[in-house]
BAVOLUM-792667 format. One record per residue (C-alpha): residue number from 1; residue in three letters; z, y, x. Coordinates in steps of 0.25 Angstrom, whole numbers, plus 5000, padded with zeros to 4 digits. Layout:
N
{n=NUM; res=ALA; zz=Z; yy=Y; xx=X}
...
This chain:
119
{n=1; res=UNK; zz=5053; yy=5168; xx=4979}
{n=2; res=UNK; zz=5062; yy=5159; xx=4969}
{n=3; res=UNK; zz=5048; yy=5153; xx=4966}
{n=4; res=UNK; zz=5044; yy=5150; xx=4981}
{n=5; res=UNK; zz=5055; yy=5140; xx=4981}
{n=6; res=UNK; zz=5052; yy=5135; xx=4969}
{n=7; res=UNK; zz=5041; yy=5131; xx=4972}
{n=8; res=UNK; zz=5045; yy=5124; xx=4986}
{n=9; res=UNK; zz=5055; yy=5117; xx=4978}
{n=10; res=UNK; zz=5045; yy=5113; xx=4968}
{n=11; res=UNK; zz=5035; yy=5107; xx=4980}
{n=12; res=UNK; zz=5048; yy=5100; xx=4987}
{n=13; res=UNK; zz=5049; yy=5094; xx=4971}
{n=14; res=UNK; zz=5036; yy=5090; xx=4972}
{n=15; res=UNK; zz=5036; yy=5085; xx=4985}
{n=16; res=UNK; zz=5048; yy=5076; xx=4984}
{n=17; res=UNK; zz=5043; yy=5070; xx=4970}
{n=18; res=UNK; zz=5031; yy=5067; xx=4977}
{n=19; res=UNK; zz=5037; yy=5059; xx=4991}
{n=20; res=UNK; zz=5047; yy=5055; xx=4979}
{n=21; res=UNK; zz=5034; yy=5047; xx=4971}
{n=22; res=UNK; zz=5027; yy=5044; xx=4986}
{n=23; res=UNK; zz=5039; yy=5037; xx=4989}
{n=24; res=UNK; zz=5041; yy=5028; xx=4976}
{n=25; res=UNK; zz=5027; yy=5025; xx=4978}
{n=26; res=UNK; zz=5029; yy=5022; xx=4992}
{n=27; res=UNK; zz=5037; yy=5012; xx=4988}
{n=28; res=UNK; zz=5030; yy=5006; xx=4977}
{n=29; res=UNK; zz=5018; yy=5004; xx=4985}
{n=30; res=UNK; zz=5023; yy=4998; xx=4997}
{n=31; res=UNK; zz=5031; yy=4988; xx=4988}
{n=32; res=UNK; zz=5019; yy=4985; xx=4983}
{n=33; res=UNK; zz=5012; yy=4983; xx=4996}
{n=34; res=UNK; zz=5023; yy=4975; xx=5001}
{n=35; res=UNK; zz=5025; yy=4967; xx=4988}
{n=36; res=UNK; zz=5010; yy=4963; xx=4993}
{n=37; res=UNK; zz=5011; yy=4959; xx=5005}
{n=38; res=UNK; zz=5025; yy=4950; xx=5002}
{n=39; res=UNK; zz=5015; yy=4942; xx=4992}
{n=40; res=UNK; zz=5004; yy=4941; xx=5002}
{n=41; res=UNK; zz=5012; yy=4937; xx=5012}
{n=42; res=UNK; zz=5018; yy=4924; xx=5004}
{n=43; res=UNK; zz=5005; yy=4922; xx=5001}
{n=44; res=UNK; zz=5000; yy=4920; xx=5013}
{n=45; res=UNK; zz=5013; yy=4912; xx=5019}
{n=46; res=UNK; zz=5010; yy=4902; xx=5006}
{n=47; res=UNK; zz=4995; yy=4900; xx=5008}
{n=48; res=UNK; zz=5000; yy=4899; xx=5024}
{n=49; res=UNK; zz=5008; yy=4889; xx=5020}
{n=50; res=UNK; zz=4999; yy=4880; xx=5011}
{n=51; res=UNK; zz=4987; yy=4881; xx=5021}
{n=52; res=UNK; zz=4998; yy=4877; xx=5030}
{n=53; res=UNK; zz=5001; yy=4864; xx=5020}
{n=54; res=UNK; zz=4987; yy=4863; xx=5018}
{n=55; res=UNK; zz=4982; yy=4861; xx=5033}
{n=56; res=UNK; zz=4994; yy=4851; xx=5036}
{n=57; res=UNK; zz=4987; yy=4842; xx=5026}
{n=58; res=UNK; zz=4974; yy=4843; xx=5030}
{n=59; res=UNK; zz=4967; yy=4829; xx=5036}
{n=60; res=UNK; zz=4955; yy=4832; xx=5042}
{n=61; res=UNK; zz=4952; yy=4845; xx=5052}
{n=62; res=UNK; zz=4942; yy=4850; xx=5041}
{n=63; res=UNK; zz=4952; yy=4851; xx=5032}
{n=64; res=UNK; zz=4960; yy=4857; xx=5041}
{n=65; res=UNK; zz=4950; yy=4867; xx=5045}
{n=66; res=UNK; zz=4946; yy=4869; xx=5029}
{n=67; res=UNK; zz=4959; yy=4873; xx=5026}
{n=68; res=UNK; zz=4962; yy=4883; xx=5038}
{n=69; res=UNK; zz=4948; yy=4891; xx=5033}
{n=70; res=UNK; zz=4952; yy=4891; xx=5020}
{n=71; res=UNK; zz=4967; yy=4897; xx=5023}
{n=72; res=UNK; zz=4961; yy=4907; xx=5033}
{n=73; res=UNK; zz=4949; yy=4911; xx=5025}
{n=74; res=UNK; zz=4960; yy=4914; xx=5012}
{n=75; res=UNK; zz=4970; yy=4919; xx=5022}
{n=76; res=UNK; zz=4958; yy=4929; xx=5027}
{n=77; res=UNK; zz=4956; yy=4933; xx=5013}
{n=78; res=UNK; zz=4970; yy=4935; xx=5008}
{n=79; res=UNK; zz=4973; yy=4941; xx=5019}
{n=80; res=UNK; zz=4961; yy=4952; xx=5017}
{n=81; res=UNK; zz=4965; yy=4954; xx=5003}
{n=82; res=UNK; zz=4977; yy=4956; xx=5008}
{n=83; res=UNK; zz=4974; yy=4967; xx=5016}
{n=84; res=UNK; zz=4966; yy=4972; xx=5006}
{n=85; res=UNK; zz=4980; yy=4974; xx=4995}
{n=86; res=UNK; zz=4987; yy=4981; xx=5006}
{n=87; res=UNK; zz=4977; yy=4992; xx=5009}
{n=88; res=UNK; zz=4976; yy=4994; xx=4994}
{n=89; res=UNK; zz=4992; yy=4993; xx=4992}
{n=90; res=UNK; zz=4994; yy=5002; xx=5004}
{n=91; res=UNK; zz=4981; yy=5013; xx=5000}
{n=92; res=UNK; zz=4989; yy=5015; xx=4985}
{n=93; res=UNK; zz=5002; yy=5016; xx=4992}
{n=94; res=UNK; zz=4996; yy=5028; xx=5001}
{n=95; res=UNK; zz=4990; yy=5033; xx=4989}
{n=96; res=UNK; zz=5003; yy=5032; xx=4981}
{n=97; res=UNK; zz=5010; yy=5039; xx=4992}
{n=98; res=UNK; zz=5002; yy=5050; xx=4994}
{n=99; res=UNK; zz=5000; yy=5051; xx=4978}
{n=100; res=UNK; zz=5012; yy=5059; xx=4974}
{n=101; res=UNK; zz=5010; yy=5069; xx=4984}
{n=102; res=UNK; zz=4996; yy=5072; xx=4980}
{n=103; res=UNK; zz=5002; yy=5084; xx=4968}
{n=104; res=UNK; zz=5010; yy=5092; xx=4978}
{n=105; res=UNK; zz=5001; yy=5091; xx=4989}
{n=106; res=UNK; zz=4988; yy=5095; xx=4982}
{n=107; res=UNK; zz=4998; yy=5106; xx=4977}
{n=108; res=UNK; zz=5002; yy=5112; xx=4989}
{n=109; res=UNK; zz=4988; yy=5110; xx=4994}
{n=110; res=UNK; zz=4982; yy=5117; xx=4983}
{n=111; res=UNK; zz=4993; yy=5129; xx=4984}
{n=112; res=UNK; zz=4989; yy=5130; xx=4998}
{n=113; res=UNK; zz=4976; yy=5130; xx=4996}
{n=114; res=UNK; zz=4978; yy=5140; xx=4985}
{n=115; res=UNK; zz=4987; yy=5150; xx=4993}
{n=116; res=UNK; zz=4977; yy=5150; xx=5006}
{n=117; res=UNK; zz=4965; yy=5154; xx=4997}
{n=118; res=UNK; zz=4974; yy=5166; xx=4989}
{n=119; res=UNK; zz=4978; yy=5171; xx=5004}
């Protein structure tokens, strides 16, 4: 009996050291991720603000019309990229999280599995 509950007490350890290191890793990640989108932010405001600058000072309607393809077509393509960081920022933080349950889950899988075969 006395072992029975040491070994719920022993899973409820484990599973609290696990939503302990998900959480931590939570964190990190989605630091990380906002950190990200903070810098691609400014980024974009500044390059806003320059084609801004830029277009004001523009003599001619083909330069006008120069300068707007060139903003959008980098606009287009940072923006992409961007999306392209996030998904890969957000995919290691779903893998982060999921990553310290892994050990007790495969164990309770495997003790399942393992008691259901013995019966």
């Amino acid at each position: 009996m006395t072992d029975y509950f040491e070994s719920i007490q022993k899973l409820g350890k484990e599973r609290f050291e696990a939503a302990a290191a998900a959480s931590a890793a939570a964190v990190k990640e989605f630091e990380a991720a906002a950190r990200e989108q903070q810098d691609y932010s400014k980024r974009a405001f500044e390059e806003a603000q320059s084609f801004g600058r830029k277009l004001f000072s523009v003599k001619s309607l083909d330069e006008a019309v120069k300068a707007h393809s060139e903003y959008f077509e980098t606009a287009r393509r940072d923006f992409w990229d961007q999306v392209s960081k996030a998904n890969s920022l957000y995919f290691s933080f779903a893998k982060k999280l999921v990553k310290p349950a892994d050990g007790p889950v495969a164990k309770i899988v495997e003790d399942s599995f393992a008691k259901s075969k013995a019966a």
